[in-house]
TORZATOR-863173 format. One record per residue (C-alpha): residue in one letter; x, z, y. Coordinates in steps of 0.02 Angstrom, whole numbers. Each point is the difference from the previous one (the first is absolute). Layout:
! residues N
<type: a, x: X, z: Z, y: Y> .
...
END
This chain:
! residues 307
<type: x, x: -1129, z: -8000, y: -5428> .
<type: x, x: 139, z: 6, y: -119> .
<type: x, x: -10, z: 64, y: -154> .
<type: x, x: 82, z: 172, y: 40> .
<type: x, x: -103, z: 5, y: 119> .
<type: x, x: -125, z: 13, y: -71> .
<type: x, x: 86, z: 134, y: -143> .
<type: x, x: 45, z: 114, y: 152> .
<type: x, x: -188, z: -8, y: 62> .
<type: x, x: -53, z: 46, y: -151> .
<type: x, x: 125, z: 168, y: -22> .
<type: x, x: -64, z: 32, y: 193> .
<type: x, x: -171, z: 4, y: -93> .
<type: x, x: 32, z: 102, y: -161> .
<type: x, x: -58, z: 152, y: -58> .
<type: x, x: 156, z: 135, y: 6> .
<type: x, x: 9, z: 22, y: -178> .
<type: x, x: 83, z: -191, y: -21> .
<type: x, x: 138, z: 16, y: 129> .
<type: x, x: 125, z: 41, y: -133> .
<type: x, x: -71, z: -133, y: -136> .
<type: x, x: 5, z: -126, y: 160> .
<type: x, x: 181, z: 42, y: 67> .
<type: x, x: 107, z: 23, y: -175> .
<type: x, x: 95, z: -134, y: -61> .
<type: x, x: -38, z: -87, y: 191> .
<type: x, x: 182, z: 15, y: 56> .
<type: x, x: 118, z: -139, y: -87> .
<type: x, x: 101, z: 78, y: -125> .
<type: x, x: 175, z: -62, y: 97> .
<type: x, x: -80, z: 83, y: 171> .
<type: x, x: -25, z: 150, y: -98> .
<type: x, x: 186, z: 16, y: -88> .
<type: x, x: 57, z: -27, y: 176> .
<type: x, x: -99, z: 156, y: 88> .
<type: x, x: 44, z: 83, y: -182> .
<type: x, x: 208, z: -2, y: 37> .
<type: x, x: 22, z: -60, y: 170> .
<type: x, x: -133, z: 106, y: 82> .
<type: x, x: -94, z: -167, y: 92> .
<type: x, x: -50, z: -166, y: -34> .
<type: x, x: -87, z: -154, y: 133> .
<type: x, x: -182, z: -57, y: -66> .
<type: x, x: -95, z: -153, y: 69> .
<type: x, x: -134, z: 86, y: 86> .
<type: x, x: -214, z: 9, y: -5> .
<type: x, x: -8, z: -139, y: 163> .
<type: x, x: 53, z: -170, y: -4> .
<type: x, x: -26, z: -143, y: 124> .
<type: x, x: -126, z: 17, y: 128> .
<type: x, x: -61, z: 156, y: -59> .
<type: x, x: 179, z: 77, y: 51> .
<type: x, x: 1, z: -79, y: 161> .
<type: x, x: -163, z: 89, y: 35> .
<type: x, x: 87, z: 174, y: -73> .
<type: x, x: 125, z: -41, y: 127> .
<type: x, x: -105, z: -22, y: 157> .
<type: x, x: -120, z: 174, y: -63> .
<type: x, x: 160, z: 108, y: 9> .
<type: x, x: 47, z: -86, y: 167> .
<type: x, x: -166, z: 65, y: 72> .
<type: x, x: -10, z: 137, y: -93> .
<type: x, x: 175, z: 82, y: 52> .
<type: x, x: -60, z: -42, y: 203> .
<type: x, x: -169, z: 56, y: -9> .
<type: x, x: 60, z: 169, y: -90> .
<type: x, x: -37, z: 168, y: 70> .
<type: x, x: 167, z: 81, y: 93> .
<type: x, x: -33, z: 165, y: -131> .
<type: x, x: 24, z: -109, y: -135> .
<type: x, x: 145, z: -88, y: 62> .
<type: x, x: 206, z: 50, y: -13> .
<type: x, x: 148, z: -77, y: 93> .
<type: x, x: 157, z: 36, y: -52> .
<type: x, x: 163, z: -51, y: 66> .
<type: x, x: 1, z: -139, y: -161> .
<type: x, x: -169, z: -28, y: -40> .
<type: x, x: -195, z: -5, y: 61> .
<type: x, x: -111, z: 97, y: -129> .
<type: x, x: -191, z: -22, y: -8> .
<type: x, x: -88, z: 102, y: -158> .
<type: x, x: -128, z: -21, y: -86> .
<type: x, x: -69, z: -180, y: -39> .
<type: x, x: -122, z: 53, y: -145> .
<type: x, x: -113, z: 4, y: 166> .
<type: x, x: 55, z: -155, y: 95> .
<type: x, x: -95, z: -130, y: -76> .
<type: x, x: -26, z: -77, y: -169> .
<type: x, x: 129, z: -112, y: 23> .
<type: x, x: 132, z: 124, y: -78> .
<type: x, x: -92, z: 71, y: -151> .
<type: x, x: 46, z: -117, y: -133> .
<type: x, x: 194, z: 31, y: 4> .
<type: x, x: -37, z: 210, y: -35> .
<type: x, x: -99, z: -78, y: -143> .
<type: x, x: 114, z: -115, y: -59> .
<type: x, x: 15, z: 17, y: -193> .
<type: x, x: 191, z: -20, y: -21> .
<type: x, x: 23, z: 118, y: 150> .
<type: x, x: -124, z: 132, y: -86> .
<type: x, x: 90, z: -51, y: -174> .
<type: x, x: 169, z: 66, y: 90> .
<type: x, x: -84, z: 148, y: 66> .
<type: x, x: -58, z: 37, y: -201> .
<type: x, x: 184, z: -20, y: -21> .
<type: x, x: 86, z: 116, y: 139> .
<type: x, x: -148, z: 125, y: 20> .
<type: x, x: -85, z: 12, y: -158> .
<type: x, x: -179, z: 6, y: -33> .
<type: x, x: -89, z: 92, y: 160> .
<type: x, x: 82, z: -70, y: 154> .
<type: x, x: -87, z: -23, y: 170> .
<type: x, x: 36, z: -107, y: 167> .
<type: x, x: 99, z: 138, y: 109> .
<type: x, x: 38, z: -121, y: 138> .
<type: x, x: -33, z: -180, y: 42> .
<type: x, x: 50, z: -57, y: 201> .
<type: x, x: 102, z: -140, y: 80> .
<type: x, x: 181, z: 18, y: 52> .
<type: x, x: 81, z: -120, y: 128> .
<type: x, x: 208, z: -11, y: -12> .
<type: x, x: 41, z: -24, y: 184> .
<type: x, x: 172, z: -97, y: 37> .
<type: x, x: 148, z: 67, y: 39> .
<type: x, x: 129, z: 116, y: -66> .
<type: x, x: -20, z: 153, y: -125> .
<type: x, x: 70, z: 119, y: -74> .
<type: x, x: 48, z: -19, y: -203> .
<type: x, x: -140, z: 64, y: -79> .
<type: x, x: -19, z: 70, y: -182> .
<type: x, x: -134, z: 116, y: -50> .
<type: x, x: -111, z: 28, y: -141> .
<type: x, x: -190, z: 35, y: 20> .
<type: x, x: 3, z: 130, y: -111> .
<type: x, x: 152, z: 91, y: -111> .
<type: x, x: -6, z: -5, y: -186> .
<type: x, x: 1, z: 206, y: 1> .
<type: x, x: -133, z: -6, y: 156> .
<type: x, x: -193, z: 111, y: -46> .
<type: x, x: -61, z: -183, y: 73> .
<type: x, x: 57, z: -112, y: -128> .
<type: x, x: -13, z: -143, y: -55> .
<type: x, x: -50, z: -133, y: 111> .
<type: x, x: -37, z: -197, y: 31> .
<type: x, x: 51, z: -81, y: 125> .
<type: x, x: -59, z: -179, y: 60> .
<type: x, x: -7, z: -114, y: 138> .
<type: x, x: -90, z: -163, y: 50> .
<type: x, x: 122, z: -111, y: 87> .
<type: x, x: -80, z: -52, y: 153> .
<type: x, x: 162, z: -97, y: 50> .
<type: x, x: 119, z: -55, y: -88> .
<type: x, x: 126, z: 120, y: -83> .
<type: x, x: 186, z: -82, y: 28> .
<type: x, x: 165, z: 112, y: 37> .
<type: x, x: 5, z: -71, y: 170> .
<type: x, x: -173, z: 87, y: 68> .
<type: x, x: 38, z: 155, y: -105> .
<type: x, x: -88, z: -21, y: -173> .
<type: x, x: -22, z: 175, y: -85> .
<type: x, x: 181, z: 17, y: -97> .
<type: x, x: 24, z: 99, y: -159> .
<type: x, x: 115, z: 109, y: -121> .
<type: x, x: -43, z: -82, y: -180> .
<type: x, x: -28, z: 132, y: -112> .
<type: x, x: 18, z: 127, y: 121> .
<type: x, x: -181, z: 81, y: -57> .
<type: x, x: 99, z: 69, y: -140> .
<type: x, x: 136, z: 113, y: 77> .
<type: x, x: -7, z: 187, y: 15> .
<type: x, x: 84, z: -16, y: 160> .
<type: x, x: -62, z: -12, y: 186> .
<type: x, x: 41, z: -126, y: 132> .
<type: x, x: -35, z: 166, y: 118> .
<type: x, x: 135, z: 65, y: -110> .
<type: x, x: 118, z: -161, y: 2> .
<type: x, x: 121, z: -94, y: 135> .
<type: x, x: -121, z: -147, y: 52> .
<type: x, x: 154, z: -104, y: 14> .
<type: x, x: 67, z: 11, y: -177> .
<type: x, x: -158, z: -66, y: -47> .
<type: x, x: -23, z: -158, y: 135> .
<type: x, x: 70, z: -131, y: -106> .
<type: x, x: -138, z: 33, y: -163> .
<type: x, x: -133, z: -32, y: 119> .
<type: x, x: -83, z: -163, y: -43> .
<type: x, x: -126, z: -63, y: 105> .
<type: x, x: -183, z: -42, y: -80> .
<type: x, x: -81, z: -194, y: 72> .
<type: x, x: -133, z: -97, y: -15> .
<type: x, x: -100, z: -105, y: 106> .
<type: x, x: -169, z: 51, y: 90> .
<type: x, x: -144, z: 73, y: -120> .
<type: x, x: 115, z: 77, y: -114> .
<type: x, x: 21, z: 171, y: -62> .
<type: x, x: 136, z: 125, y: -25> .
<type: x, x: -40, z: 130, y: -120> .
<type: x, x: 120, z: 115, y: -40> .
<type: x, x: 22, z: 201, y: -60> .
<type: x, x: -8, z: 115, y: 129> .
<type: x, x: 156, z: 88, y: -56> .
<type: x, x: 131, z: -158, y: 37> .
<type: x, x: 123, z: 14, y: 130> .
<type: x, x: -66, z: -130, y: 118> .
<type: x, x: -9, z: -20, y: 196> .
<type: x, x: -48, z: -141, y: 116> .
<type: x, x: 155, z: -135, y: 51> .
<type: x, x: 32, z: -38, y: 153> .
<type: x, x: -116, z: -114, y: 94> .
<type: x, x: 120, z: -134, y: 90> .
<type: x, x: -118, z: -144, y: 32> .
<type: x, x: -66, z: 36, y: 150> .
<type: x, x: -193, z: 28, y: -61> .
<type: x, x: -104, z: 150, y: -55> .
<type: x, x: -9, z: -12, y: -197> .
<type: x, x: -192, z: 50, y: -59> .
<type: x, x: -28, z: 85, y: -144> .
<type: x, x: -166, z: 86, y: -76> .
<type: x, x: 56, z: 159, y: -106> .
<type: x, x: -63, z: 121, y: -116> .
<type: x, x: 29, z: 119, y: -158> .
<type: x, x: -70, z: 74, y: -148> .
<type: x, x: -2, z: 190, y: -59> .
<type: x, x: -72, z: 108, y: -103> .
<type: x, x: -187, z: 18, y: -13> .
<type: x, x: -4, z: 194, y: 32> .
<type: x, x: 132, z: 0, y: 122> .
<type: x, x: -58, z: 9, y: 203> .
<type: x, x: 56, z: -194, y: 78> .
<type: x, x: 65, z: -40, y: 177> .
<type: x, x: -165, z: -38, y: 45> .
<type: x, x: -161, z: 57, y: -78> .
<type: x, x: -114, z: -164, y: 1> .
<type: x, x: -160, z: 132, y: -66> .
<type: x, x: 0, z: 75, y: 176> .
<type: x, x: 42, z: -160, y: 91> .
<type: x, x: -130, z: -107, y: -92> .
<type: x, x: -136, z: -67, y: 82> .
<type: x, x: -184, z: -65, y: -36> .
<type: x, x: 58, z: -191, y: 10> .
<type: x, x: 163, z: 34, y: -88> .
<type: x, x: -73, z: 87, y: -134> .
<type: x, x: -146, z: -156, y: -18> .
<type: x, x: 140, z: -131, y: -8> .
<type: x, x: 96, z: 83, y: -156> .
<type: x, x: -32, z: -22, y: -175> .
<type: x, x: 44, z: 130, y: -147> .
<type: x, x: 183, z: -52, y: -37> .
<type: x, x: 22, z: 61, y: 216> .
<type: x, x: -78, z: 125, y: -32> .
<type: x, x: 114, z: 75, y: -135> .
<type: x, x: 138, z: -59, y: 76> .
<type: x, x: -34, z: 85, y: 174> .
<type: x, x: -44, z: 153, y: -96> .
<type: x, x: -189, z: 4, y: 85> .
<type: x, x: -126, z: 114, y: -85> .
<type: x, x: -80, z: -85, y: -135> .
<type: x, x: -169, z: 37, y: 25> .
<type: x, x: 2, z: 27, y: 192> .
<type: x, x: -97, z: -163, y: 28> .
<type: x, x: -96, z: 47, y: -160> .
<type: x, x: -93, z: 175, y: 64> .
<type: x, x: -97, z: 67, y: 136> .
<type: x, x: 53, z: 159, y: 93> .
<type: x, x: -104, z: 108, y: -107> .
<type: x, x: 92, z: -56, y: -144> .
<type: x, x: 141, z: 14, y: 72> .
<type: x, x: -23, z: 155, y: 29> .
<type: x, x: -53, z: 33, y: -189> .
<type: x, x: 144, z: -78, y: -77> .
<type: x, x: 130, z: 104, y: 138> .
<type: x, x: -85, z: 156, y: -97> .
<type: x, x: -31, z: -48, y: -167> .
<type: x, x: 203, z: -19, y: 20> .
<type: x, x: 32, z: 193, y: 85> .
<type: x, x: -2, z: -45, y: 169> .
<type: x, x: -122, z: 140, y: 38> .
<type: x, x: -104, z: 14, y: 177> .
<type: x, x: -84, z: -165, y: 41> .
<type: x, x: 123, z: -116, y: 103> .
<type: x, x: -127, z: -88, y: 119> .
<type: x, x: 109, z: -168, y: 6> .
<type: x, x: 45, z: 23, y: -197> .
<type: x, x: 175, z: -46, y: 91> .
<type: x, x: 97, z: 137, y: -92> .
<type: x, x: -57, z: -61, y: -171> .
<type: x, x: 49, z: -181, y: 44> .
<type: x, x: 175, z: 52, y: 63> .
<type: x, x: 23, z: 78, y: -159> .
<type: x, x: -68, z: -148, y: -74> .
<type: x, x: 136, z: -130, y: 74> .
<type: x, x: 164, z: 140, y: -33> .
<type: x, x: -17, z: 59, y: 206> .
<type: x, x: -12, z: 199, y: -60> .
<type: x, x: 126, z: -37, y: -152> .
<type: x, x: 161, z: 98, y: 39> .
<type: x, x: 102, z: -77, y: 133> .
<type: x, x: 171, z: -48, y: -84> .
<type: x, x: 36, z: -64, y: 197> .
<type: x, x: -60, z: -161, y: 102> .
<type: x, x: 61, z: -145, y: -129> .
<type: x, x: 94, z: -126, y: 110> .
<type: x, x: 1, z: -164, y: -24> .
<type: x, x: 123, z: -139, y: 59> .
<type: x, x: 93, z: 80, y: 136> .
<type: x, x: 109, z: -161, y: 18> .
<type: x, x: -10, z: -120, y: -80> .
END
């Protein structure tokens, strides 16, 4: 195993409390002026060689053995959510210290996984697309973007095109003519296993895909710690899930911290000691408080609608 590796096995493994000491100062100063002004930057990714291949072939089986509720098919794209539960075989790149460094960046401190699924770019025609994930003056702000490049980003199949600097403006694109804004749109490559982080507020939108194949993508994003995600992994976790992760997963997916740690009973204890009054026989209430479910809903965080 190379050796990072081995240094993203180890953050998989940590306790919590090192997730920031881990991540700062992981991003490459350059890659972090870029997401600074321009609003995104390409990193090399956690997989390399063989070990990518075998990412490749996991989200190939994943995405066909996936259950129809948890798959979307739009007119421009095939959505399948939630990979924190499709194997192991994905966990080190919502781990990955320079992508957890930008997070520290865009977010700040307390951030959580809100979403993490595949999207595949069918061929054919579209619309021009430019969006933001969230707006600068939205309750949901900020947010990270990122996305593993299954494929190959290139113009031709439709790589993820941007607005540099855009992430700074007051304005809208809901507010703005699309078309006065077509030719600032630069489009963000890199070959397969690399990832495109970028600030949620850019103007950005998928290309169009012209090469006559599907264009696979895994995608996620970052939010606030307190703030309720597109999916809530606490309620979707399972037994096996749950065995597989280390501390640094479990920060980042916002699980209970001592959920694994305490019995029912003291579950129970602990979901009074902190007001929650009558016993809850499942303790469930105090762990949804626990992992920001019963914070106050600012609105289901979106992540990359398309990208």
């Amino acid at each position: 195993m190379s050796g990072g590796g081995r240094d993203i096995l180890v953050a998989m493994n940590a306790e919590p409390s090192t997730l920031r000491a881990r991540a700062r100062g992981t991003l490459p100063a350059a890659a972090a002026v870029s997401l600074e002004q321009s609003g995104s930057v390409v990193l090399p990714g956690p997989f390399s060689g063989e070990r990518f291949d075998e990412v490749s072939d996991a989200y190939d089986a994943a995405v066909a053995s996936a259950a129809s509720t948890d798959v979307r098919m739009g007119t421009t794209s095939t959505r399948v959510q939630d990979f924190v539960h499709r194997g192991p075989a994905f966990d080190p790149l919502y781990v990955y210290p320079p992508l957890l460094d930008a997070a520290l960046r865009v977010v700040d401190r307390d951030f959580k996984l809100s979403s993490f699924g595949a999207r595949t770019l069918h061929a054919g025609p579209a619309v021009l697309d430019i969006h933001v994930d969230v707006e600068r003056d939205s309750s949901a702000w900020p947010l990270l973007g990122f996305i593993l490049m299954i494929d190959p980003f290139r113009p031709d199949n439709g790589a993820t095109r941007f607005v540099s600097g855009s992430h700074r403006w007051a304005a809208s694109p809901s507010q703005a003519r699309l078309q006065d804004h077509a030719a600032q749109l630069v489009s963000r490559c890199g070959p397969a296993g690399s990832v495109l982080v970028f600030n949620g507020s850019t103007w950005h939108g998928q290309g169009i895909n012209d090469s006559g194949e599907p264009r696979r993508s895994l995608q996620g994003a970052f939010i606030p710690r307190a703030w309720r995600g597109a999916i809530d992994f606490s309620q979707r976790m399972t037994p096996q899930t749950r065995e597989r992760l280390g501390g640094v997963a479990h920060a980042v997916l916002a699980l209970p911290d001592v959920s694994h740690r305490l019995s029912p009973d003291g579950v129970q204890s602990r979901w009074r000691d902190e007001g929650g009054g009558a016993a809850d026989p499942a303790g469930e209430r105090w762990l949804r408080r626990r992992a920001g479910a019963d914070s106050p809903a600012h609105g289901a965080v979106r992540g990359n609608s398309s990208a």
